[in-house]
N, C-alpha and C positions, 0 to 999 in steps of 0.2 A: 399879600396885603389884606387884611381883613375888613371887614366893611361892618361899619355901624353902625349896628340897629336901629333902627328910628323907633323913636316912643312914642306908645302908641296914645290915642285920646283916653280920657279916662269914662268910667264907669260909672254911675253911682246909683242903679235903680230907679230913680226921677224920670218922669218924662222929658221929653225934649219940647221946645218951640213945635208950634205948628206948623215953621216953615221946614223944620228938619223934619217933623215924622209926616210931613207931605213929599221928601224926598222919594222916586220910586226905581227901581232896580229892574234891569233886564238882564237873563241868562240867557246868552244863544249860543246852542251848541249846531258844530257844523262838524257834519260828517264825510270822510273822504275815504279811499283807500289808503291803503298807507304810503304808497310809492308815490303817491300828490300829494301829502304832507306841506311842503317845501310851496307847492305852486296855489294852494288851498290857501296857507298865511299870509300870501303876500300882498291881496287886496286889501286885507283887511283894514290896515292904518290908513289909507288911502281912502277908505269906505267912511271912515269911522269921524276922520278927519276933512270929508269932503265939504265944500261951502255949504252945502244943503242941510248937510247931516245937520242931526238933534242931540245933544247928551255930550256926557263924557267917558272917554275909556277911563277902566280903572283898571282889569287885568284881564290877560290873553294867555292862558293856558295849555301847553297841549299835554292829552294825558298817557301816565305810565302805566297804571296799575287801574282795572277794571275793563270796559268797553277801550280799545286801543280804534285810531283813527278818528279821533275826537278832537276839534279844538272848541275851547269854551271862551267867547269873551265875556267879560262883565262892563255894563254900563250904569252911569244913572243919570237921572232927570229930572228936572226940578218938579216936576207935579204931573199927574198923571193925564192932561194933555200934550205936551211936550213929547212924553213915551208914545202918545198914539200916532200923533204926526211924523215920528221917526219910526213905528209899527207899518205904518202904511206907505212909505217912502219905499221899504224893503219890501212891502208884497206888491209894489206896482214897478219892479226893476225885476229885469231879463237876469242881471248877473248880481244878486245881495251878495254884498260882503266882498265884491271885486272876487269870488270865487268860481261864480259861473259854471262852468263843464265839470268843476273839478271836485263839485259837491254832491255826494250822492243821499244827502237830507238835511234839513235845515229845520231846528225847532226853534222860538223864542217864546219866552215863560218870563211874565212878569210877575214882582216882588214888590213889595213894603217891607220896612225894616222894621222890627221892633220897636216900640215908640221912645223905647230909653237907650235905644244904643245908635250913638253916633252917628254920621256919615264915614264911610270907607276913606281911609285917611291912605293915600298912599305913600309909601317910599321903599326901605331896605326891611321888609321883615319875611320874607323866604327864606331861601328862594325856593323851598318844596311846601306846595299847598294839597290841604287836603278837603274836600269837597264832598258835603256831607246830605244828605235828600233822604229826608224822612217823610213817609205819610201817613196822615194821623185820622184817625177816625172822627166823623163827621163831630161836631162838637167839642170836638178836645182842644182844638185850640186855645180859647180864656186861658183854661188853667195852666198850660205847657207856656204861655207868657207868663200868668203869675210864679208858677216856678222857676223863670229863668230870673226874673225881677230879682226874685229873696237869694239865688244862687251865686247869679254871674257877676257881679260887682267884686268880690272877694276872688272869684280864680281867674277873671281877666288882669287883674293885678301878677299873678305869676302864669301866667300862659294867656298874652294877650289873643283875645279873637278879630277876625278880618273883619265878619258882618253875621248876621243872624236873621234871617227874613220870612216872612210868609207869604205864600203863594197867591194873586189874585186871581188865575184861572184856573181850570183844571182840578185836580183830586185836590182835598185839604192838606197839606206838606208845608213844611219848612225845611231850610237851606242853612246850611253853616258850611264858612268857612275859615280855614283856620292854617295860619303859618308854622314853619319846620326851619330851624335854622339848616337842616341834613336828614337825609333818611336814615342816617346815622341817629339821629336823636329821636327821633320817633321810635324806633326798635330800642332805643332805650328806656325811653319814656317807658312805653310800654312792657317792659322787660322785669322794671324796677319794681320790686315787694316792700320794700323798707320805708315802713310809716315815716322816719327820721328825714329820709330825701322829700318828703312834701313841699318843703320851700319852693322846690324847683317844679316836683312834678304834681304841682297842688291836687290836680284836676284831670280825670282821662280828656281824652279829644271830643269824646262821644257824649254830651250828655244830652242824649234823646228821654225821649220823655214816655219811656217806656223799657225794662231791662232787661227783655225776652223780643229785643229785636230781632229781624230775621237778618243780621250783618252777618258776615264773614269772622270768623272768632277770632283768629289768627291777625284779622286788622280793628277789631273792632274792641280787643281786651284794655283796659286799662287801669290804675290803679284807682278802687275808689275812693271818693270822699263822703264825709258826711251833706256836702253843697251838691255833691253831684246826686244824692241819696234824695234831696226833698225834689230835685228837680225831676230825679225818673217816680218818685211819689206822687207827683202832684199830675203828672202824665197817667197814670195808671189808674187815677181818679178818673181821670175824663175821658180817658179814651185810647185804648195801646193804640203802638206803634204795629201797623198792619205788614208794612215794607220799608225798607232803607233800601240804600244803593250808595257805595263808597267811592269815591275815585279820587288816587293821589297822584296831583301833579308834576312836572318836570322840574328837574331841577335846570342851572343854566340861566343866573338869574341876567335880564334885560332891564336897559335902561326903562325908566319911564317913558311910557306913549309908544312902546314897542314894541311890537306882535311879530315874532320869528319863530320858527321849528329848526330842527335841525335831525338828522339821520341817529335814532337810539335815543335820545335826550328832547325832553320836555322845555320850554323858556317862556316866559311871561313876564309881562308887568308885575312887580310885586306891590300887591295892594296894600293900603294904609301909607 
């Protein structure tokens, strides 16, 4: 039985309300070996959803391809209070994340979202995600937003994206993420030369804001466009891209509000 896609929010370049682009975004990857997998996931909804806890889940990841023993949740929060009081919750507890023994590192990395794209809508648009961390040279940021503004409105229309963010600590970077009906259609996507398929494959995955990334080629080719052309332009202006880091997720898609692993297979919340 096939399942639905959900449609995703739209687009349109415009800023958002104040109250949407005070929305803010936490990445927390947690590291395990991989034979804890299974025992690593299991606190997590429990963590996430305890009376105390701050925020909401939006997707729980574990990943295929790149650093393996990784599980990634995504939360967000209504304003950058909220994030701290649930920052601090986890660095004043013996076991964050209900994983306890079974973690051997814990990062959290806060985010703001681009001020004109949405909040993280969730429901059916995986169930293979791909996970994208760019870092950009001090400064570059302005323009790598002004080129997503003039770019993204037009190919999130045929390749919806998850979320788009910038980083609040740490190196200058931005995050994307973005859904796969199949790993099957990604090596398609990717595969595809024929200007004529643009309907479909408008947009590669990647439009970093810079086109002498340091990615992986084999995952990071895509077919271009002239939208994805102003957006690594306007990055190349301000500032390349010094580093990337890829990671595509499991497939195996999970109900909402549900954080599992399983043995070879990736599962997550599908966000949006």
């Amino acid at each position: 039985m096939q399942t639905t896609r959900t449609r995703p929010a739209p687009i349109t370049g415009d800023d958002l309300d104040r109250e949407q682009q005070n929305i803010r975004y936490e990445i927390a990857t947690l590291a395990f070996h991989l034979l804890d997998a299974e025992q690593a996931a299991a606190g997590v909804l429990p963590w996430v959803e305890a009376p105390d806890a701050h925020g909401r889940l939006l997707g729980c990841w574990e990943t295929e391809n790149g650093s393996l023993g990784r599980l990634t949740v995504l939360r967000a929060f209504r304003d950058d209070a909220e994030l701290a009081r649930e920052r601090m919750r986890a660095r004043g507890s013996r076991h964050p994340f209900g994983a306890g023994e079974h973690l051997t590192d814990l990062t959290q990395q806060s985010f703001a979202p681009f001020p004109f794209v949405p909040p993280v809508r969730t429901g059916a648009f995986g169930p293979v995600y791909e996970i994208r961390d760019y870092h950009l040279r001090p400064g570059g940021l302005p323009a790598t937003l002004a080129g997503w503004r003039r770019a993204l409105p037009a190919r999130h229309r045929v390749d919806p994206l998850t979320v788009v963010m910038y980083a609040l600590d740490g190196p200058d970077r931005i995050v994307q993420i973005w859904p796969f009906e199949s790993l099957d259609e990604r090596v398609a996507l990717r595969r595809t030369p024929d200007p004529l398929h643009r309907r479909r494959v408008a947009t590669p995955r990647r439009p970093g804001p810079h086109p002498r990334s340091h990615l992986d080629h084999r995952l990071a080719h895509r077919v271009l466009t002239a939208d994805v052309r102003r957006l690594r332009d306007a990055g190349e202006r301000a500032g390349a891209t010094v580093t990337a880091e890829v990671r595509l997720s499991g497939r195996g898609p999970a109900r909402a509000g549900s954080c599992r692993t399983a043995p070879s297979r990736g599962a997550g919340v599908r966000p949006r």
